[in-house]
N, C-alpha and C positions, 0 to 999 in steps of 0.2 A: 385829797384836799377838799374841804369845803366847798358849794359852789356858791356860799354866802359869806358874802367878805364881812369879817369882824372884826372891830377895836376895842379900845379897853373900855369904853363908854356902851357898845352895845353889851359884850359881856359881864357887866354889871347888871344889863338891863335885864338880860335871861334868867344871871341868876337871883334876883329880887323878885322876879313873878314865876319861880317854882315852887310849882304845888304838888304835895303829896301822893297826887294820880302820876304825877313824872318820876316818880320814885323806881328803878330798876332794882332796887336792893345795897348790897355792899359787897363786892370782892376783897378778896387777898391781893394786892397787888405780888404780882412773880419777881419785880424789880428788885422790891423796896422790903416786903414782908409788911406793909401798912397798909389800914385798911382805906380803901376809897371807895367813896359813897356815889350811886350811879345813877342818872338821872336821865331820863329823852324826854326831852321835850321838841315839838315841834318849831322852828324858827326859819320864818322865810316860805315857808313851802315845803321844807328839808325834815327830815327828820334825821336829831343830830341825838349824839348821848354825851353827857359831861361827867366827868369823873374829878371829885374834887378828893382831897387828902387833905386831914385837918393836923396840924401840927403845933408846937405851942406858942411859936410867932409869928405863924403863919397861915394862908390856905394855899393850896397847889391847886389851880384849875386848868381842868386840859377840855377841850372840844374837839370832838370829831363827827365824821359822818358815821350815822348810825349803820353797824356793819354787821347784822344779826348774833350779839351778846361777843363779839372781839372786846379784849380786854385787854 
């Protein structure tokens, strides 16, 4: 669990000031066979990575503690 509480107003805010240096690349997700785009950025003190998955009505965003490249 995060040790930074988040709501849907902060996680907008994270993801509107991602920059290119927070880019981790893109995995395969194991789930889904989709690819999700991976991001750390720093938030809070924490360093967190977000995994978003674009779809075509939608975006899937997950946040976690950054857990050395857990996917």
């Amino acid at each position: 669990m995060l040790e930074v509480d988040l709501d849907e107003d902060d996680a907008c805010d994270i993801l509107s000031t991602l920059e290119q240096s927070h880019s981790a690349g893109r995995k395969l997700s194991q789930q889904t066979g989709e690819w999700m785009y991976v991001f750390k950025p720093n938030v809070g003190g924490t360093s967190i990575y977000a995994k978003l998955i674009l779809r075509t009505e939608c975006i899937l965003v997950s946040f976690h503690e950054d857990e050395d490249d857990v996917y």
